[in-house]
C-alpha positions, 0 to 999 in steps of 0.5 A, spaced: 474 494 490 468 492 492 464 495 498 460 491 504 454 497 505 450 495 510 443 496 509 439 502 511 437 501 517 431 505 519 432 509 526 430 506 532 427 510 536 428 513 542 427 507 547 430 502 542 436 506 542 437 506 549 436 499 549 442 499 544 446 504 547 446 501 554 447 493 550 453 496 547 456 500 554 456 493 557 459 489 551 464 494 552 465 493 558 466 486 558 470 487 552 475 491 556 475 487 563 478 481 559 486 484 558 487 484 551 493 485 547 493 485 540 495 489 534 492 491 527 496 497 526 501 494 520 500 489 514 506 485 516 506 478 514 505 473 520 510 467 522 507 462 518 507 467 511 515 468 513 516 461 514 514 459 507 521 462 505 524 458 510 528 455 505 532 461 503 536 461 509 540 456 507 541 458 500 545 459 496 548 454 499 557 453 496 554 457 490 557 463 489 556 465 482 551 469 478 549 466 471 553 471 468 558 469 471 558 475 477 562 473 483 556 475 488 560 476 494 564 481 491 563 489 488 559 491 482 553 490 480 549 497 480 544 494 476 542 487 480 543 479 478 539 479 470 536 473 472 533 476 479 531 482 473 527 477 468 523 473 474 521 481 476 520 483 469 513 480 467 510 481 474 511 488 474 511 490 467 517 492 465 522 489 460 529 486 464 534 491 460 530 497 464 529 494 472 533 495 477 534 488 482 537 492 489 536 494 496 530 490 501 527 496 501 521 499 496 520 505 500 527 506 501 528 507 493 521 511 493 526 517 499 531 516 494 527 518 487 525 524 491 532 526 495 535 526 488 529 529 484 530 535 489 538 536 490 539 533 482 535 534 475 530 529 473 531 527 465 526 533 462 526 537 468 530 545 467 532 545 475 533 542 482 525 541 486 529 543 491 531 550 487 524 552 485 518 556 489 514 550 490 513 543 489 506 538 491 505 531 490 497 528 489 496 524 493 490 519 493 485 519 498 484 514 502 492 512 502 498 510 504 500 513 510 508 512 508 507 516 502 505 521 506 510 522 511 515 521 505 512 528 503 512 531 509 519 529 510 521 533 505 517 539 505 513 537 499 506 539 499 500 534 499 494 535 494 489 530 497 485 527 491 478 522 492 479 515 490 473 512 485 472 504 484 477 505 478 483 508 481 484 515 483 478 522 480 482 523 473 477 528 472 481 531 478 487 529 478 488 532 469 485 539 472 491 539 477 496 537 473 494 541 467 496 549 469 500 548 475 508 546 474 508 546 481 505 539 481 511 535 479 508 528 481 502 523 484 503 517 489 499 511 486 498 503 489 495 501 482 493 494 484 490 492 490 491 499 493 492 501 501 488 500 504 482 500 499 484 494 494 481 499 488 484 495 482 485 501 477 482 501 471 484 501 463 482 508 463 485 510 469 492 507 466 491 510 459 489 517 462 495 517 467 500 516 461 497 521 457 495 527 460 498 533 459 502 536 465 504 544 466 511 540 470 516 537 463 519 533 469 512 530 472 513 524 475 507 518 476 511 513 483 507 507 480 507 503 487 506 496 485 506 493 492 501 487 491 503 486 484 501 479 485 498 479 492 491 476 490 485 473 495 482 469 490 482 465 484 482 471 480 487 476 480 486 482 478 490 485 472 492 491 471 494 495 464 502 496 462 503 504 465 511 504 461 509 502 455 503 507 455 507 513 458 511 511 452 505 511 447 504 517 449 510 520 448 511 520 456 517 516 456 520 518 462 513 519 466 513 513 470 517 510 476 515 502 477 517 500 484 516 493 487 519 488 492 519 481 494 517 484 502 510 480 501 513 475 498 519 471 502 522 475 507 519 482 509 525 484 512 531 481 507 528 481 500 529 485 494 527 491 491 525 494 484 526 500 480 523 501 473 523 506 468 525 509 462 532 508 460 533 514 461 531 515 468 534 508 469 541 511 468 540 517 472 538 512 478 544 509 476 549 514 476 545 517 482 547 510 486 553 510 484 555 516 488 552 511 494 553 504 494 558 500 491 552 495 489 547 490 492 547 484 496 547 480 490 548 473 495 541 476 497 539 477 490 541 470 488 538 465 494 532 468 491 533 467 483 534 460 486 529 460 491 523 462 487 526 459 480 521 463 475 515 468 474 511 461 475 515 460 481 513 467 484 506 464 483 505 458 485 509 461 493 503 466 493 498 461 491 501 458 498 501 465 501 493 466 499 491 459 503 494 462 509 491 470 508 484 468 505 481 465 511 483 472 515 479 476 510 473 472 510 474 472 517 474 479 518 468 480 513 464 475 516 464 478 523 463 485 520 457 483 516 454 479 522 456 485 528 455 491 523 450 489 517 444 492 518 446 497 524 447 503 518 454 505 522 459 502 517 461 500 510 467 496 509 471 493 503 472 486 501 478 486 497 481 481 492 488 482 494 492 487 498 494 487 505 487 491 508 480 493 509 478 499 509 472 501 515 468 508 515 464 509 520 460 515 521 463 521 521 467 524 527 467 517 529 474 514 527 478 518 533 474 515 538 473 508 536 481 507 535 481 511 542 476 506 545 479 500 541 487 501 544 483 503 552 480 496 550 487 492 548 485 493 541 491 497 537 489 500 531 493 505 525 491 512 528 485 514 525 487 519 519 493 515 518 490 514 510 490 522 510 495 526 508 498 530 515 494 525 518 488 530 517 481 525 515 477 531 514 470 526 515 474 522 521 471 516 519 476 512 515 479 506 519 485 502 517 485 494 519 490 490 517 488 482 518 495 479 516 499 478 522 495 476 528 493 468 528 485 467 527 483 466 533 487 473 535 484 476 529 476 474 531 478 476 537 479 484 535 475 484 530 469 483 535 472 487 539 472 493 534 465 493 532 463 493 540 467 499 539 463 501 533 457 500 536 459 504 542 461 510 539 456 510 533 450 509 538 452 514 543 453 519 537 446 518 535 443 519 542 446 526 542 444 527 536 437 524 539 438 529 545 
C-alpha cells in the first residue's frame, strides 16, 4: 500500500481560516444546488467491465460435455468441472485435487463455512462453536464490512486488530490467538485488501501458518478477493498460505476463497473453496446435505470462455485498461483538492476495488452525511469496522469502479468540497 500524505500544512490563522471556511460554504453550496445523483457505496464493476464477458452468454453453445466426459446438464459434480479447477489452481494457490468449482458466490461459501462450523465439527476441532461458551473471530481493521455482519449475524464476537503496510499487527494478532480458545478464526483479504490495497508480506503469510493457537480448530478465512485484480504492470504476488499451513504442521488452518465475480459476470460467476484435504471433504459432505451439485453448464461456458490461467490474465489486462484511468482519476483530484490542506490522507492502490480516505478525526459521519445532502452516496462511514463503530470516525470507503469518468470526476470533486467543509468548520471550532 501506498499512502498519499498531504503536506503538513502550517495552520492559517484566524483570517485566513475564515476566508477558507466561507469559500468551502459557498462551494458546497454550488455543489448541492446541481441536483447530483451518484453512487460510490459499492465496488461493483461498471457495464463496460461486464461487457468484456459478453460472449459467455452464448456459451456453451450445443456443447454439453465436460472433458471428462460429465453431462453438465445433469446431477453431481459436488466438486465442480476439474478443468474450471485447473484454470483456478495456479491463481489462488491451491492444487486442483483440493479446490472446490461451485456456486456464484464466495460470500456465500464464507456463510456456509461458519454455519456448519458452528451446527458441525470442524476437522481437529472437540465440539460444535455453537456448543461452547464463546466464539470471536480477529477482524482487521480497516476491512470488509461483509465479513463483519457475517459475524454479527451469527453472534460471533469481533476482536478488531490495526492493519500495517504488510497485512494485519501480528504482534497482535499472536498475542490473541495464543491463550484464548475462544478465538477460533481471522478474516483475512491478502491481496489488494478492502478497502486499503495492503499487499501482505511474506512474514505476514509465514506468521499467520506458524503461530501457535489456544483453539486446535482455528481458522484463517484467506479471502482472496482480487487474486489477479491489478492496477498496474506490476502485480503484486503474494506468499502460498496452504502450502505454509501445511510446513508448519497447520494442514487444516487455512480456507482459500475466490471467485470469477470481478472477472466475468458478478452476478453469474463461480466460486472457489480451497483447503486441506481433510476440510475438503468435510465441505463436501456438508454440501451433499444441500445441494445435488453446481451449475456445471455455468462452470463450463467459463472453461470455455477464459480457456486457461493465461486467459485469466490476458481478460484482467482488459479489465486494468478500463479501471486504471478511474484510480488515477480519483488520486489526481484528491492531490489537486485535498494535497497540502492537512485534512486528509488517501490510499493509491495497486489493485483491488478501493481507496481509502481519512479525514480528521470525528469528521467521517459528517462528510458522508454532507455528501449524501448533496447527491453524492457514499459507504456509511464506520462500515470498515466491525458493528459499524469507526472509533476515530475517520475512515471513508470510496469505491471508483462503477460510475463513468465523467460521473466519478463529478463526485470526487464534490467529496472534497465536503472534506473541506466539514474539516474547516472543525478547525474554527477548534479556533473559537
Amino acid at each position: 500500500m501506498t499512502t498519499e500524505l498531504s503536506p503538513d500544512a502550517t495552520a492559517p490563522d484566524a483570517p485566513a481560516l475564515a476566508g477558507l471556511l466561507d469559500r468551502a460554504r459557498r462551494d458546497y453550496d454550488e455543489l448541492a444546488g446541481r441536483g447530483l445523483s451518484l453512487d460510490l457505496t459499492r465496488g461493483k464493476p461498471a457495464p463496460e467491465q461486464l461487457d468484456l464477458a459478453e460472449d459467455l452468454l452464448s456459451l456453451p453453445g450445443g456443447r454439453h460435455t465436460a472433458a471428462d466426459g460429465t453431462d453438465v446438464r445433469n446431477y453431481g459434480g459436488l466438486q465442480g468441472l476439474p478443468e474450471l479447477r485447473e484454470i483456478f489452481a495456479e491463481l489462488l494457490q491451491v492444487p486442483a485435487g483440493q479446490l472446490l468449482a461451485l456456486g456464484n458466490s464466495s460470500l456465500e461459501l464464507m456463510h456456509d463455512c461458519l454455519v456448519h462450523a458452528l451446527l458441525g465439527v470442524l476437522p481437529g476441532a472437540e465440539s460444535r462453536w455453537v456448543d461452547q461458551e464463546r466464539v470471536a473471530f480477529l477482524c482487521p481493521v480497516p476491512g470488509y464490512d461483509r465479513h463483519f455482519a457475517l459475524c454479527e449475524r451469527f453472534g460471533i464476537d469481533m476482536i478488531p486488530v490495526p492493519m500495517t503496510a504488510e497485512g494485519p499487527d501480528m504482534d497482535e494478532v499472536e498475542r490473541l490467538v495464543a491463550d484464548n480458545p475462544a478465538v477460533k478464526g481471522i478474516w483475512c483479504v491478502p491481496k489488494y485488501s478492502n478497502p486499503d490495497g495492503v499487499v501482505y508480506s511474506d512474514e505476514t503469510v509465514a506468521r499467520l501458518a506458524a503461530m501457535p493457537t489456544a483453539a486446535p480448530d482455528f481458522r484463517i478465512f484467506w479471502d482472496n478477493a482480487y487474486a489477479a485484480h491489478h492496477l498496474t504492470d506490476e502485480p503484486a504476488e503474494i506468499a502460498d498460505l496452504l502450502a505454509a499451513c501445511t510446513a508448519a504442521g497447520h494442514e487444516d488452518r487455512a480456507f482459500v476463497f475466490g471467485s470469477t465475480s470481478k472477472i466475468t459476470a458478478a452476478g453469474a460467476g463461480v466460486a472457489f473453496f480451497g483447503s486441506s484435504p481433510a476440510n475438503v471433504k468435510w465441505l463436501l459432505a456438508n454440501n451433499q446435505k444441500r445441494s445435488i451439485g453446481p451449475d456445471k453448464v455455468n462452470q463450463l461456458r467459463h472453461v470455455m470462455f477464459l480457456k486457461d490461467a493465461d486467459g485469466v490474465r490476458a481478460h484482467m489486462e482488459r479489465q486494468r485498461a478500463l479501471l486504471q484511468p478511474k484510480f488515477e482519476t480519483v488520486a489526481r483530484i484528491l492531490d489537486a483538492e485535498l494535497g497540502g490542506t492537512g485534512l486528509a490522507t488517501w490510499t493509491s492502490p495497486k489493485g483491488g476495488y478501493f481507496v481509502t480516505l481519512e479525514v480528521p478525526d470525528g469528521c467521517a459521519k459528517d462528510v458522508v452525511r454532507r455528501a449524501a445532502e448533496a447527491g453524492i452516496v457514499l459507504t456509511p462511514a464506520g462500515a470498515t469496522h466491525p458493528y459499524g463503530g469507526d472509533p476515530r470516525d475517520a475512515v471513508i470507503r470510496v469505491a471508483p469502479s462503477y460510475p463513468g469518468l465523467a460521473e466519478l470526476e463529478q463526485a470526487i470533486k464534490g467529496l472534497t468540497v465536503c472534506v473541506r467543509l466539514v474539516g474547516y468548520e472543525q478547525r474554527a471550532r477548534a479556533a473559537r
